[in-house]
N, C-alpha and C positions, 0 to 999 in steps of 0.2 A: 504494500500500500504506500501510496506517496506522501511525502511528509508534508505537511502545512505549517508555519507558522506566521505569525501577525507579530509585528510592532507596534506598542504604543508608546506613541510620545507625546507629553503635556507641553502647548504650546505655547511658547515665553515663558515657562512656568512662573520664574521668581516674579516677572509682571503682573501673570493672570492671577499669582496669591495676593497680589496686593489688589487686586479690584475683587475680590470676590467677597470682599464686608462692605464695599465703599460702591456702590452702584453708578454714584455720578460719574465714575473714573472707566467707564465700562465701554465710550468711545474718546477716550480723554488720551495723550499719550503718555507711557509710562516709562519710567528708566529707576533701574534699581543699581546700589553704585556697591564696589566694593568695601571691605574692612576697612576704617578711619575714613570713608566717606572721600575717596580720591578716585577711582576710575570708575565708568559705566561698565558694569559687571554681566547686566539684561536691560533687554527694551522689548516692549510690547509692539505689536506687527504696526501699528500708528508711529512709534517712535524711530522705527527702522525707516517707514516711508518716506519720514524726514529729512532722512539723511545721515543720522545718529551714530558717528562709527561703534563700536565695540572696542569697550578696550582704551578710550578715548576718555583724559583727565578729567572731571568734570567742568574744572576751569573754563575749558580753553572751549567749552561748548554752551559755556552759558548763555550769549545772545540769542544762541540758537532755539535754548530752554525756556528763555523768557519771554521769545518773539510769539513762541507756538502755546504757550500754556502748556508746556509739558512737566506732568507731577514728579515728583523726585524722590529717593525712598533710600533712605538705609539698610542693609543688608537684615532682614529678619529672620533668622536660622531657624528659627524655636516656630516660626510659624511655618514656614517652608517645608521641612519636616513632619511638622504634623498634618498637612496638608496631604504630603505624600504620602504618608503611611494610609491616609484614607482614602487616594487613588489607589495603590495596592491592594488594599482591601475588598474594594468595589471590583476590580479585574478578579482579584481569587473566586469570585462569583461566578463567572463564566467558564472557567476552565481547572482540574487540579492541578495542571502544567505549566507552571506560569516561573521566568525567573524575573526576580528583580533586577536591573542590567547599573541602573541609577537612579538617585533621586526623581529624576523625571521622564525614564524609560522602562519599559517589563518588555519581554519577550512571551507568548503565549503560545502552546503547539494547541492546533485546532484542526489534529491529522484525525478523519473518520469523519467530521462532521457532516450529517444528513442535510442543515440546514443550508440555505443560502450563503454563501461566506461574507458578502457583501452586506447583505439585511441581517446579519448577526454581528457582524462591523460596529453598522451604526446605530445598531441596538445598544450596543457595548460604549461607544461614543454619547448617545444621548442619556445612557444613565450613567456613567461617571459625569458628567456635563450636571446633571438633574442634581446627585446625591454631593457632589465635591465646590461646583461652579467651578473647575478646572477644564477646558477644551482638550481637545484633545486631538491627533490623528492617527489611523491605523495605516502599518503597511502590512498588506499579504504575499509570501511569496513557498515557492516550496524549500527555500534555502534560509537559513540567517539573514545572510548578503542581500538575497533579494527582498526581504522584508525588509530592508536596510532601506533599499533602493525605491522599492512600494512608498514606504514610508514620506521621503524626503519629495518625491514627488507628488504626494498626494496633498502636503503643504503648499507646495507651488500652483497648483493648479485648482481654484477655487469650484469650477464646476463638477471636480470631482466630489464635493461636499464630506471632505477627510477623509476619506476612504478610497485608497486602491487595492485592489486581485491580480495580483501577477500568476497568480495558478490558472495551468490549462489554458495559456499564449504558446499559440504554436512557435512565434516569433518574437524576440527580446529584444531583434537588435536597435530595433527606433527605439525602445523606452532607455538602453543601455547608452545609444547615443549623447541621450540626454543631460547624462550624468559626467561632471570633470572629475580625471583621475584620483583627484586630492578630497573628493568628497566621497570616494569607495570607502566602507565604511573595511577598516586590516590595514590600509595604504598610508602610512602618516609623510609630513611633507617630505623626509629625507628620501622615501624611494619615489613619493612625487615627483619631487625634483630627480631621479633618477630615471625613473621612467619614461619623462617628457624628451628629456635628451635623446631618447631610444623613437622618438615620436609619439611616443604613449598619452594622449591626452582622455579620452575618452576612456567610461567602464567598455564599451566597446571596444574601443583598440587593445585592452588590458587580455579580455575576455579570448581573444582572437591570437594571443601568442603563445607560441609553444611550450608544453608543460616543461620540458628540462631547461629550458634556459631558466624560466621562473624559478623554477626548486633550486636551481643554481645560483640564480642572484638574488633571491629574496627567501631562503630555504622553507622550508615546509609549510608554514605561516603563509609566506604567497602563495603557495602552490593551491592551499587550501581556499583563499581567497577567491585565487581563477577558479579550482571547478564549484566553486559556491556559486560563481555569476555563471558558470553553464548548466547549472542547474543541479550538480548533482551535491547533497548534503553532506559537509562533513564535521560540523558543528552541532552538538545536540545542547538542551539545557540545559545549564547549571543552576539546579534546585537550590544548591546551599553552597555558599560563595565558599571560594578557599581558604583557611585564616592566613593573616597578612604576617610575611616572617619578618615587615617591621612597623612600627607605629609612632606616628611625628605628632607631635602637636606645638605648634608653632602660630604668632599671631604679632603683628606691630603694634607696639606703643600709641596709644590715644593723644599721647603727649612724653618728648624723650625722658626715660629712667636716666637717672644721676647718679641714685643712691645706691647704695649696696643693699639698705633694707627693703627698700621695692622692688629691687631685682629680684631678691630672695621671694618676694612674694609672688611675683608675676611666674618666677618657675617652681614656685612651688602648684600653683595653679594649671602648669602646663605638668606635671608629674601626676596629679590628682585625675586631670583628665585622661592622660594618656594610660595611667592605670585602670582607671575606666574601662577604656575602649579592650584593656586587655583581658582582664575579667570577662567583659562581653564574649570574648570569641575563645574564652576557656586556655587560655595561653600562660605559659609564663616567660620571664625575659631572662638572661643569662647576663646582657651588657645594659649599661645607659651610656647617654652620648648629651652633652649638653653644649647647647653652643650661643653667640652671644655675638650682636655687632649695631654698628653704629650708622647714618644713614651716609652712604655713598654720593649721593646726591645734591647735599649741600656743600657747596662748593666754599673753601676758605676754613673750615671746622676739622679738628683732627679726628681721624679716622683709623679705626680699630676694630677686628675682626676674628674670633678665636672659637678654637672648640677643643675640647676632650673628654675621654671616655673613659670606663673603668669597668671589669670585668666583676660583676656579682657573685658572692662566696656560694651561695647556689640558687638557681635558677626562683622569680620570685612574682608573684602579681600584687604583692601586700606594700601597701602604698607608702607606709612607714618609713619599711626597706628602703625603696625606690628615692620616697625623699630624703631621707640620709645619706642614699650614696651619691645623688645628684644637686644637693647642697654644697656637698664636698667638692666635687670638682668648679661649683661656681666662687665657691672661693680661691683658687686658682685663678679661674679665669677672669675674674672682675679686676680692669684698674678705673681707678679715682681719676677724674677729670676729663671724662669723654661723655658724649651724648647719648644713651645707648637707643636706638631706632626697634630693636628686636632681639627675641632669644627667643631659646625652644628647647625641645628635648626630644630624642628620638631612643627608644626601646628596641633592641636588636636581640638576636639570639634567638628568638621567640620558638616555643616547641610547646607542645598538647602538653596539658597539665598530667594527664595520663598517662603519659609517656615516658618522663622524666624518670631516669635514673636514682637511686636513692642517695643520699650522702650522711658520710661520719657528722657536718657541720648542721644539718638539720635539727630544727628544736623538737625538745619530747613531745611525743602525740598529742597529748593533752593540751599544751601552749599553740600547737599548730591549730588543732580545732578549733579554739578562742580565737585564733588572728582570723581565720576563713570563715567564722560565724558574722565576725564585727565585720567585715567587708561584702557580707552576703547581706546584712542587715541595712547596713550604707545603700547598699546597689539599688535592695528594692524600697527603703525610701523617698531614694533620688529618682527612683522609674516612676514612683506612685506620684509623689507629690513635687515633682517638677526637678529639674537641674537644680544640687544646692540649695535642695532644701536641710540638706544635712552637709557639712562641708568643714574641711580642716583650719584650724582656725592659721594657719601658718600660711593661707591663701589670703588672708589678708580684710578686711572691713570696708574703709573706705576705697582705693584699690583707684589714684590716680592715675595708674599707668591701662586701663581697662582701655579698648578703643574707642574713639568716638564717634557717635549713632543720631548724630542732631535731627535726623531724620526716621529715625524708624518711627514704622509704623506697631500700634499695640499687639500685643500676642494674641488674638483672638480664641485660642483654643485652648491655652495652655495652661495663662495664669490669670487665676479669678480677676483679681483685682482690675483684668483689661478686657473679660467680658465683653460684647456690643451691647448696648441699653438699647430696648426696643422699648418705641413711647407711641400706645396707641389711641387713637383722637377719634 
């Protein structure tokens, strides 16, 4: 039987989460900027029409922002987030096949399906639409690649009304046409630019070269690529992501760190998280790596840039650990009289907690079970009642160096206090 799968993708997303409490914004154009409020990060399909690059300092586009009434928005994670979790949710309805790919894409296999694939589309499109206010569009194809491709064309093409069926085309190669090399979804720019030199500009032209040169210059990864656009699948779903063998948590100053007590706070904040994230995927770390620099950018201000690492006595998710060992090398690495723009911390090593080997240096069963109760208890307060609602006090209170958000908009789903009031007359 032939495979099927469909792509979904929320369009603008970070945009369309911001108009989905705010109605009047719903043909208004929108731009969402990145961390401390410096580049346009998303624009909504109005803000693109404008002209609006990506990627583009806010600065240097303001006339443009102010000419049009175009809305402006701080990065809201916590809303974003929740947003998607309730796109995913709404797709697990249609199908048990479903991988999450990203924030604002799933993968869905919809191989066997009796119904229409097209009127089950935009079934699937008008109730996440109805239950999320998230838009959305579907690609169909019998490959990954070609959902890929379904996909990104069904956006372009407004009379296809979000939805394209690349299954059961006797013929690809106009739709393949259509598509430049550098929008294949496996091809990133460096074999873009590789290919092009070769003439390769089109999924077309890509599709149409021989398998051994490909496996040769872009090894198995292209190869798979090619026969994904000729139709034959070699990509299935990844149900349950693979855990990541490392974990950064990393963010710029709202305002430059000077001090050594801020610094300490700011990565004690970044260890907290990233211990987090590691608990999450049932891991533990072997190394930490901390590192710390000043902003490159300003021109005339001395400039400082460092990192180092330390190897953990044995492998650890217990946050304690982690901040002990990574406090220590920031005092190393901190000097007095620089601006500092950014620090982070990246957890390496990483291996299944199940897996791990035993060690002489391990504490007795007993004191273990206390450390894994008190971070099991942590987790799911902070899942229950929001980020930090329980939190190390060595992250800090007032926490000047937090980035700044002059423009976010309220958490609508997450934390009471920001709610929408509905006032009915």
């Amino acid at each position: 039987m032939a495979r099927v799968f469909a792509l979904v993708d929320c369009n603008s997303f970070y945009a369309s989460c911001e108009k989905v409490f705010v109605p009047a914004l719903a043909r208004r154009p929108v731009v969402v900027l990145s961390n401390n409020d410096g580049c346009i990060v998303a624009r909504s399909a109005e803000a693109k029409a404008l002209g609006i690059p990506m990627g583009k300092p806010l600065f240097q586009c303001r006339d443009l922002i102010r000419c049009h009434d175009v809305a402006v928005f701080s990065s809201n994670y916590a809303l974003y987030g929740d947003l998607s979790a309730r796109v995913m949710a709404t797709l697990a309805r249609f199908t048990p096949e479903l991988e999450i790919y990203s924030i604002d894409e799933a993968f869905l296999e919809l191989t066997g399906m009796s119904e229409d694939l097209t009127a089950y589309c935009l079934r699937i499109r008008e109730t996440v639409r109805r239950w999320t206010g998230i838009p959305v569009s579907i690609g169909i194809g019998p490959t990954k690649t070609l959902a890929k491709v379904a996909n990104k064309l069904a956006k372009q093409y407004p009379r296809l009304d979000g939805v394209l069926d690349l299954t059961g085309r006797a013929d690809l190669e106009p739709v393949l046409a259509r598509v430049a090399i550098d929008d294949v979804w496996g091809i990133g720019r460096r074999y873009a630019a590789m290919l092009e030199k070769y003439g390769v500009r089109t999924a077309l032209d890509f599709s149409r070269l021989p398998r051994d040169w490909v496996k040769k210059k872009m090894t198995v990864g292209g190869l798979h690529t090619l026969l994904e656009l000729q139709g034959v699948s070699c990509l299935s779903l990844e149900q349950a992501p693979a855990p990541k063998k490392s974990i950064v948590s990393s963010r710029s100053f709202g305002e430059p760190v000077t001090t050594l007590a801020d610094m300490r706070e700011a990565l004690s904040w970044h260890v907290s998280r990233a211990a987090e994230k590691l608990r999450a995927q049932r891991g533990l770390a072997s190394s930490i790596l901390v590192f710390v620099q000043t902003n490159k950018f300003i021109a005339g201000e001395p400039q400082y840039a460092a990192s180092d690492s330390t190897a953990l006595p044995i492998p650890t998710a217990y946050t304690q650990d982690l901040l002990q060992a990574g406090l220590g090398l920031l005092e190393r690495l901190f000097k007095p009289g620089y601006r500092y723009k950014k620090a982070g911390v990246m957890l390496v090593g990483i291996e299944r907690a199940c897996a791990v080997q035993g060690s002489l240096l391990a504490l007795p069963e007993e004191a273990d079970t206390r450390r894994k109760a008190l971070m099991t208890a942590l987790d799911r307060v902070n899942s229950r009642w929001g980020r930090e609602a329980l939190r190390l006090a060595a992250t800090g209170i007032k926490r000047s160096w937090t980035m700044r958000q002059e423009r976010r908009s309220p958490r609508y789903t997450t934390i009471w206090s920001e709610l929408p009031v509905v006032r009915a007359r």
